[in-house]
N, C-alpha and C positions, 0 to 999 in steps of 0.2 A: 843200228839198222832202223829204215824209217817205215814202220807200215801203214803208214797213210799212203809212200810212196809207190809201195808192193801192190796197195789197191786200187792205187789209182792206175797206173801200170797196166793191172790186171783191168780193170773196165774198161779202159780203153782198148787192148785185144779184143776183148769179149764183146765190147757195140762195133767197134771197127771194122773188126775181122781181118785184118789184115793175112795176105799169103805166109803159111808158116813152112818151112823146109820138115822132112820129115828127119834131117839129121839133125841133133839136138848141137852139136857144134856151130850148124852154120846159126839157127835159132838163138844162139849164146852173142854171138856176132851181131845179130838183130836187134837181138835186145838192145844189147849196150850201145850200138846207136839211134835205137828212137829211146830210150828214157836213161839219157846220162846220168841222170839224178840219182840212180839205182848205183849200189857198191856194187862191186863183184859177186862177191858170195848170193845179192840178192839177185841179180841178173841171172846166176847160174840155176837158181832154184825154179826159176821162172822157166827156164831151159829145158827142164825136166818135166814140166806137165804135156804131155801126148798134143797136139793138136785137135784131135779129136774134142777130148774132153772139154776143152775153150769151146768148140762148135756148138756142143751139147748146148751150151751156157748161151749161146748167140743165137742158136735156134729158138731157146726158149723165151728167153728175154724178148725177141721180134714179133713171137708170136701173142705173147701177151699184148704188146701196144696195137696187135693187128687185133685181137677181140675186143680192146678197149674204144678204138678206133668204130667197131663195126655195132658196138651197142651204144657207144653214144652220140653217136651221129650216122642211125639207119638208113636215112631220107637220103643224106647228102653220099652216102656210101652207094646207095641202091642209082641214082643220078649220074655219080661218079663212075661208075659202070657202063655207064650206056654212054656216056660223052666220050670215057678212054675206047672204047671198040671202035668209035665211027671216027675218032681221034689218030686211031695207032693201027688200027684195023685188028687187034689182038684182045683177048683177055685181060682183065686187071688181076692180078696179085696183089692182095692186099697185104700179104706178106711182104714182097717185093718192097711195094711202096712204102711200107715202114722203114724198111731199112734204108731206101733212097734217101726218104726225108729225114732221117737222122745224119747226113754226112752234110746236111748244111744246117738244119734245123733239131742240133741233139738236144734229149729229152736229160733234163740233168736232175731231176727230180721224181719224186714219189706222187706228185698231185699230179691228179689226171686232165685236172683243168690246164694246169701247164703243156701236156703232151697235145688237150684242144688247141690250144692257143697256137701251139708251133704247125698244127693240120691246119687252122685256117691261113695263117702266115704262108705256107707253103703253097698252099691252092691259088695262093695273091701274089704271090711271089713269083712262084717258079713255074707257073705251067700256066703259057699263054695260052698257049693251043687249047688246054680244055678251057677257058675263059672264055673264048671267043668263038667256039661254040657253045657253051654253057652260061655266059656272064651272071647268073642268079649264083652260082655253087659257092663262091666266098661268103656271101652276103646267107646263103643258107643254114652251112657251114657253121656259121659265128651264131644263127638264130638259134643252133640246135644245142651248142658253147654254152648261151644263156641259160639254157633249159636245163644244163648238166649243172651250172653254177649253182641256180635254184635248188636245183632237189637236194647239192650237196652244203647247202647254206644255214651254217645254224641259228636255231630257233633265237626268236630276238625277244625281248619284252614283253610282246603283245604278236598272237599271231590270229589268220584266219579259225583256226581252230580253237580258240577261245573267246570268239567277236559273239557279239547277236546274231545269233541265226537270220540271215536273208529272210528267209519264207517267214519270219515273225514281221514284216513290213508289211505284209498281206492284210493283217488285225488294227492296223493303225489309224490315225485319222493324221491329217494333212501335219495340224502344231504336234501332235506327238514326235512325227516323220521330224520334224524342222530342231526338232529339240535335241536328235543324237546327233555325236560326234561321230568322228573315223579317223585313221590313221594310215599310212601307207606303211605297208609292213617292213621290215628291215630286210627282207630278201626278194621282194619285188623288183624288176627291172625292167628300163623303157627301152625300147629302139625303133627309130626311123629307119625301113624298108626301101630300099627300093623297088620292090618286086613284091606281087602278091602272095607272101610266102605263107601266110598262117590257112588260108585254106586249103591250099595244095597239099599242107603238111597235115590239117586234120584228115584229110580224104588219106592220104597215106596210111596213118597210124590206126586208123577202121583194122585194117586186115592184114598191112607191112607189104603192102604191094601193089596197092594203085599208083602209078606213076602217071605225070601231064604229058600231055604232048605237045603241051606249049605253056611256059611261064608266064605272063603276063609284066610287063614291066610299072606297074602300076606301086604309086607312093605308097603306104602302107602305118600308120601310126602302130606298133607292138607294143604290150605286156606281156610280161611274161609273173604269173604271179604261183602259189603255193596254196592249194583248197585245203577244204578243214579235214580231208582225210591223207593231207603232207602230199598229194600230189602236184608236180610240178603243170601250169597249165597255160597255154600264151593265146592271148586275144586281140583282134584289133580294137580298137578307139577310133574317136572321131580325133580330130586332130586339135579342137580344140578341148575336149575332156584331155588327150595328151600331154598340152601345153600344158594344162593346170595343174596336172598331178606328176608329173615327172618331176617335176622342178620343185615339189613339198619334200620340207626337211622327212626323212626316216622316221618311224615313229614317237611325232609331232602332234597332238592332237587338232583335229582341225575340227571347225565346225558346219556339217552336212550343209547349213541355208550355200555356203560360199560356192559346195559347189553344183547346188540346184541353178545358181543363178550362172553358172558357166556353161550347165546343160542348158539352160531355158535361152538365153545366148546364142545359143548354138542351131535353135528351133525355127523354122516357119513362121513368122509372126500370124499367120492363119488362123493356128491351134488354140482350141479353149485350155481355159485353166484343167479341168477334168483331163484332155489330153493331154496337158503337158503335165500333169504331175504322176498320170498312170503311166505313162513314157520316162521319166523320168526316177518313180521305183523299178519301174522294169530292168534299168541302166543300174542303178547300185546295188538289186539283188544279180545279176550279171558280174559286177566288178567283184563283189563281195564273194561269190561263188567259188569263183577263179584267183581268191585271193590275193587281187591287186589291191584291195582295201579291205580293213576288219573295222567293223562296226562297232561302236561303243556307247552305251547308255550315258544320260548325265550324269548319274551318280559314280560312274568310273570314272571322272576327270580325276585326271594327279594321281592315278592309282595306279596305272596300265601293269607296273612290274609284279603287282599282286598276283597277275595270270599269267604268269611264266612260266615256262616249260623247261 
């Protein structure tokens, strides 16, 4: 007997759900034609558990991917709502929809970044209709992905949480500023927007229920980085501090002058030195904050793994 087969057998019933007879004969019948691979005696056994009890097992199972679904990605779920009523003219079941989206997009795994990954697949996929009223919710969807990967990313060599404190730039003087380094932490992550998603979604998470009434379709440079108290947090960039830091190897040390002169770059030639440098700590205690960058003194060159977590 093979019981990899019995359990595979059996999870397949149990996400599928397929119609069961309530006579265990014709269900015996069943069996042995969806999973031939089953002997007899194991088809029969299978024959024998209620209907019911499978249900129990498929109610539960839905319902978990529907709370998983509804706390990591609230924006795109509370959105999701208001585009399927004006969409369908109905209610969404977010029950429902789990189980739809499992009959082309199954979840075959325990990581829940996986079960994201198949929610935003599915909203790009399979459902023009909400697209073309909604066209932001994929592109959401995958922002909110990031935010899940973040939080569940583990601690790398060097993080926010053991950088120099931002607010200690406040006490510096211009060559002190120019003398540290920084590093783009190992679970930072970039993305190009389409749509102005990081404000709509800060005004969201205030209270879990301000919703827009209009997207804006506007470019958007994101981070999404991890502050010194592990929380996940995403910000916009210029597009050129973007360009610069996306594309730095994971923690790499780099040195602060490279990327004052990508901010100053990026500046008004108008502005005095005093503006661009108070402009310019404002932006790395900013980055740093938000833990798209940890800050590192000279004296931690070559060291970073000493402060690992």
């Amino acid at each position: 007997m093979s019981l990899s087969s019995v359990l595979s057998a059996m999870r397949q019933i149990i996400l599928d759900a397929p119609a069961l007879s309530a006579d265990q004969s014709e269900r015996l019948a069943a069996f042995k034609n969806l999973f031939p691979e089953l002997t007899s005696e194991e088809a029969e056994d299978l024959s024998k558990v209620p209907p019911a009890k499978f249900g129990i097992y498929t109610t539960s199972i839905f319902a978990g991917e529907r709370n998983l679904l509804q706390n990591n990605f609230p924006m795109t779920v509370a959105l999701l709502k208001e585009a399927w009523k004006r969409c369908f003219g109905e209610e969404l079941s977010l029950f429902k929809f789990a189980k739809e989206m499992h009959r082309v997009k199954p979840w075959t795994s325990t990581a829940s970044t996986l079960l994201g990954r198949n929610f935003v697949e599915y909203l790009r996929d399979y459902l023009p209709q909400v697209l073309q009223d909604s066209p932001f919710l994929a592109e959401l969807a995958e922002l909110e992905l990031f935010i899940r990967k973040v939080r569940k990313q583990r601690n790398g060599a060097f993080e926010a949480c053991n950088g120099l404190a931002p607010e200690n730039l406040a006490e510096m003087t211009v060559e002190m500023v120019m003398e540290l380094e920084f590093i783009v932490p190992k679970c930072a992550l970039f993305k190009q927007l389409g749509y102005d998603l990081i404000s709509i979604r800060h005004e969201f998470m205030k209270d879990g229920s301000a919703l827009p009434d209009h997207v804006p379709a506007t470019p958007t440079a994101a981070a999404v980085g991890r502050n010194r108290e592990g929380h996940p947090r995403c910000i916009a960039l210029s597009q050129e501090i973007y360009s610069y830091l996306s594309v730095r190897e994971k923690e790499k040390q780099q040195p602060i002058e490279e990327l004052a002169e990508v901010y100053v770059g990026s500046q008004p030639p108008s502005l005095s030195e005093e503006e661009l440098f108070s402009g310019f700590i404002a932006e790395v205690v900013r980055l740093a904050h938000n833990g798209v960058i940890a800050l590192l003194e000279k004296k931690e060159v070559g060291q970073p793994s000493s402060h690992g977590s």
